[in-house]
Every structure is written in structure tokens, then in C-alpha cells.
C-alpha positions in Angstrom: 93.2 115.3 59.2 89.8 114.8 60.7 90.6 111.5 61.7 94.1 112.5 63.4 91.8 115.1 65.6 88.9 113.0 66.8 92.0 110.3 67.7 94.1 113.3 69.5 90.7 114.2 71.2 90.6 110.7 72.3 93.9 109.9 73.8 93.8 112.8 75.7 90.5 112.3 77.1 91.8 109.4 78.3 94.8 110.5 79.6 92.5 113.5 81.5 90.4 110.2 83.1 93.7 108.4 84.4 94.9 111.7 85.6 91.8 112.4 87.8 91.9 108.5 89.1 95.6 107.8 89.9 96.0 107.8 93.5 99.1 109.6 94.3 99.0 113.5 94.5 99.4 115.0 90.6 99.5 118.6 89.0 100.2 120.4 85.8 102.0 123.4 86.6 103.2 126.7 83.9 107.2 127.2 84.1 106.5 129.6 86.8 105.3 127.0 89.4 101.6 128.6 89.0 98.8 125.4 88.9 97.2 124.4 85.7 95.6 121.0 86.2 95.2 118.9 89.8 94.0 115.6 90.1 91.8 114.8 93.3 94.7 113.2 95.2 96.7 116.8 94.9 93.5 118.6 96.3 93.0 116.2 98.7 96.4 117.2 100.7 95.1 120.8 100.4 91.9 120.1 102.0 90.0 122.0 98.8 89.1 120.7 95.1 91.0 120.4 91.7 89.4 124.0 90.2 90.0 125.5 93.6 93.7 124.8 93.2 94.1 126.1 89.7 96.1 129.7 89.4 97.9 129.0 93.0 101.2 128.8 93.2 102.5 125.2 94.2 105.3 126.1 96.3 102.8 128.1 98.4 100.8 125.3 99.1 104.1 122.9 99.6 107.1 125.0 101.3 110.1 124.3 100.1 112.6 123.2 103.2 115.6 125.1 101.2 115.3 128.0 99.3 118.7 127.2 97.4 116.5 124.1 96.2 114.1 126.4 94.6 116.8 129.0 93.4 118.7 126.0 91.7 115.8 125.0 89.9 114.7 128.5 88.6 118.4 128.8 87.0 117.9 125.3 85.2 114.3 126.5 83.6 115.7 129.3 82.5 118.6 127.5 80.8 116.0 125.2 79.3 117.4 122.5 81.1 115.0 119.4 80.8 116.2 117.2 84.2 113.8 115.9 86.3 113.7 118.3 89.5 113.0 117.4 93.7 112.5 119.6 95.9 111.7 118.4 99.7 108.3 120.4 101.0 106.6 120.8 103.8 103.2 121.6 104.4 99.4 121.2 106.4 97.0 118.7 105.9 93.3 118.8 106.4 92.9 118.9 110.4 96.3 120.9 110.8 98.2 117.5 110.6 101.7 118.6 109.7 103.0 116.6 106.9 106.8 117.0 105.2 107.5 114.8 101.7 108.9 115.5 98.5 108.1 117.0 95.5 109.3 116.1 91.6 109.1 118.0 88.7 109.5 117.1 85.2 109.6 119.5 82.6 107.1 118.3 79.4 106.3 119.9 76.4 105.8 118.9 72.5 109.0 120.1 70.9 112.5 120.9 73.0 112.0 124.5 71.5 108.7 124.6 73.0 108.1 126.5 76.4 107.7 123.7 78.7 104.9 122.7 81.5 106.0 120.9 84.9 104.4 117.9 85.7 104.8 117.7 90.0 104.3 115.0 91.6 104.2 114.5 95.6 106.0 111.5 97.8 104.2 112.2 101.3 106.8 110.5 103.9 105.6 107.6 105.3 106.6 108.4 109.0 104.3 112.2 107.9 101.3 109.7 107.1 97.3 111.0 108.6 96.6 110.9 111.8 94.3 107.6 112.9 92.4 109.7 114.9 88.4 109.7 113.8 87.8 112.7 111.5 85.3 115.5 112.9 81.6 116.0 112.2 80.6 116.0 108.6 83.5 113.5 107.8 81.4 110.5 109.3 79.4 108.5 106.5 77.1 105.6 107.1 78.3 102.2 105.7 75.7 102.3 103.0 77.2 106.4 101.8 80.7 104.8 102.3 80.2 102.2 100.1 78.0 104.6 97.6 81.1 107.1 98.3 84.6 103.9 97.2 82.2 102.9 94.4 82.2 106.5 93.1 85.5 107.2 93.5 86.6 104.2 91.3 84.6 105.6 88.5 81.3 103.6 88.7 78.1 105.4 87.0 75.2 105.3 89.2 73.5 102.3 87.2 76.5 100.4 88.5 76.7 101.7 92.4 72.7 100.7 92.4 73.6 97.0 91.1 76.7 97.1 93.7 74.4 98.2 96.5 71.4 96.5 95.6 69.2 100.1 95.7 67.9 101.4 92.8 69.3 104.2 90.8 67.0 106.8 92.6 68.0 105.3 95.7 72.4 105.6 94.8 71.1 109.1 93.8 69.4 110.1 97.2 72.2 109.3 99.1 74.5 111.5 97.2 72.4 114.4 97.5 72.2 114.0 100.7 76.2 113.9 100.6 76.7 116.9 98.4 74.0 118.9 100.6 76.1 117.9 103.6 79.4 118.8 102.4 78.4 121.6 99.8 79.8 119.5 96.8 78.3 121.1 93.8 79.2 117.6 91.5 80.3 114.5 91.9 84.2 115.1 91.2 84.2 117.9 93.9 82.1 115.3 96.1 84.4 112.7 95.7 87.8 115.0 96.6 85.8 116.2 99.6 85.4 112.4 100.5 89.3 112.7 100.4 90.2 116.0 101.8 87.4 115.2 104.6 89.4 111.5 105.4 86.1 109.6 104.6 87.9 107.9 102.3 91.5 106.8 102.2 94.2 108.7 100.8 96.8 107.2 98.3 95.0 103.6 98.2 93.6 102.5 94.7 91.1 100.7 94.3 89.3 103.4 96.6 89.0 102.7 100.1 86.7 104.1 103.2 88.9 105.3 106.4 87.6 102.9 108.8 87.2 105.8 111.1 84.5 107.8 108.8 81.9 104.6 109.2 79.0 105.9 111.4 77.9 102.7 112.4 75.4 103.7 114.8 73.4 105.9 112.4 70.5 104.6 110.9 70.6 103.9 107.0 68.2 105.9 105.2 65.4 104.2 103.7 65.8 105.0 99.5 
């Protein structure tokens, strides 16, 4: 019995890590729409971080473009019917870009008798996609944060980032202090999905990528 727990703990631990790294926009939602879980990606379109987003309800952050969509799916839930569910949203990205896409929600739970979650995921439409235009102010990174910035976004510890970068580990770790003072990041998850929200790095791009418009190239590189 022991064994089948530390195994269950495992896999989902797992499953919690691929969550927070896939790159298109995830949640985990009750029946009621209300958010449980977020990955970065989801946070990102709502200019904000994964804990911010928990308790809010999904289809205030994404308007639906049809209310009979909604009304629809509501009726199926409360049938217990287990189809997989679109709805087509629209909503505002960081910067007041206007964005529309599409939202699909699959109902998931252990057993059918089970009240079930939602898993949502969201299409942005392509023609919807961020503005080029150079992000404002706090958005702009030097190459040597940008790089620091991709490396931690794809899950490197800081022993790694130093080898990457060839700093030291006190060095990696002075630059992200400086990043997290700048943008008020608290940790290095919500410092990674402000990298996103903010457009220094690129949305819906695995492995992580900078926006060539965050690099400040003419700001000098901190010595560390």
C-alpha cells in the first residue's frame, strides 16, 4: 500500500511538472467553470500568475462569443454528459491587444460516478497572434537576463544556467534578483510567467524563446 502511494505521489508530480512546462495555455477548472490549477502559458494570456488565477471564473477571463454556447454546455454537465466541449472566446491580452480563439473543455474524473473536473485548453487564432511592436519599460531584458530568463523557463537549475552562461552560480543568481526586484516576482515560477505575461519571452514556443523585441541591446551587462 505504501509503495502504490509514494508511486501515485510520483506520477503526479510528474504530471504537475509537464503541466507547468507545456506551452500552450492550460487549466483545471471545478464543474462550475471556477479555476483550480493554471499553467504559466494560461496566466500568461491574462497578464497575471498561475495562484493569481486560481478561484476566478474562466469564462470571465475568456468571453464566450455566444451565450447559447455556454447555456448548451451547462445542460450537458448537468446531464453528466462526458463530450469534449468548445466554446469560441474572446478576450484581452497584456498591452490591451485584443485576442479572440477557442476554448475546449474535457470533462475528467476517476470514476463516471465521480463529480468531474474540466480540463480547458485555449487555441489563440493565429490571425489574433501578439502584436510585434516592442513591449514597454520593464519588459526589456539584456541579452545576458534573456538568456538567464529561456534557460529558466525550460527548467534548468541554476548550476546549469551558470555552465550555460559561463557565470558562476552567484553570478545566474544576481541577475534574477535583479529580475524579480524589477518585476516584483516573489519566485522563480511567478518570475518566469511575468517573463511571459510581460512578452520578454515568447508565447506558445517550446523550447523557451526570448521576443526579439525584449533584448536591450544597448544596456550594459552587469558585471556578476
Amino acid at each position: 500500500m505504501e509503495l502504490a502511494r509514494q508511486e501515485a505521489v510520483t506520477w503526479r508530480n510528474r504530471a504537475l511538472l509537464l503541466f507547468d512546462r507545456v506551452a500552450m495555455p492550460v487549466a483545471v477548472c471545478d464543474v462550475y467553470g471556477a479555476v483550480l490549477l493554471a499553467n504559466p502559458a494560461m496566466a500568461a494570456e491574462c497578464g497575471t500568475t498561475p495562484g493569481r488565477l486560481r478561484g476566478r471564473d474562466v469564462l470571465d477571463l475568456f468571453r464566450p462569443r455566444e451565450a447559447t454556447q455556454v447555456e448548451r454546455i451547462a445542460e450537458a454537465l448537468r446531464l453528466r454528459h462526458r463530450s469534449r466541449y468548445q466554446v469560441s472566446v474572446r478576450w484581452q491580452a497584456p498591452g490591451g491587444v485584443r485576442r479572440s480563439g477557442e476554448l475546449t473543455a474535457d470533462p475528467v474524473s476517476d470514476t463516471v460516478q465521480d463529480t468531474p473536473a474540466l480540463l480547458v485548453m485555449l487555441r489563440v487564432d493565429a490571425e489574433r497572434a501578439p502584436s510585434p511592436a516592442a513591449p514597454a519599460g520593464p519588459a526589456r531584458v539584456t541579452p545576458m537576463e534573456a538568456r538567464i530568463l529561456a534557460l529558466l523557463a525550460a527548467g534548468a537549475t541554476t548550476a546549469r544556467a551558470a555552465r550555460e552562461t559561463s557565470l558562476t552560480t552567484d553570478g545566474v543568481t544576481y541577475h534574477l534578483r535583479r529580475l524579480s526586484s524589477r518585476w516584483g516576482a516573489s519566485n522563480r515560477t511567478e518570475l518566469v510567467a511575468r517573463a511571459y505575461a510581460l512578452g520578454a519571452l515568447r508565447a506558445g514556443v517550446w523550447p523557451p524563446e526570448v521576443s526579439d523585441v525584449s533584448h536591450d541591446r544597448d544596456a550594459p551587462e552587469a558585471e556578476a
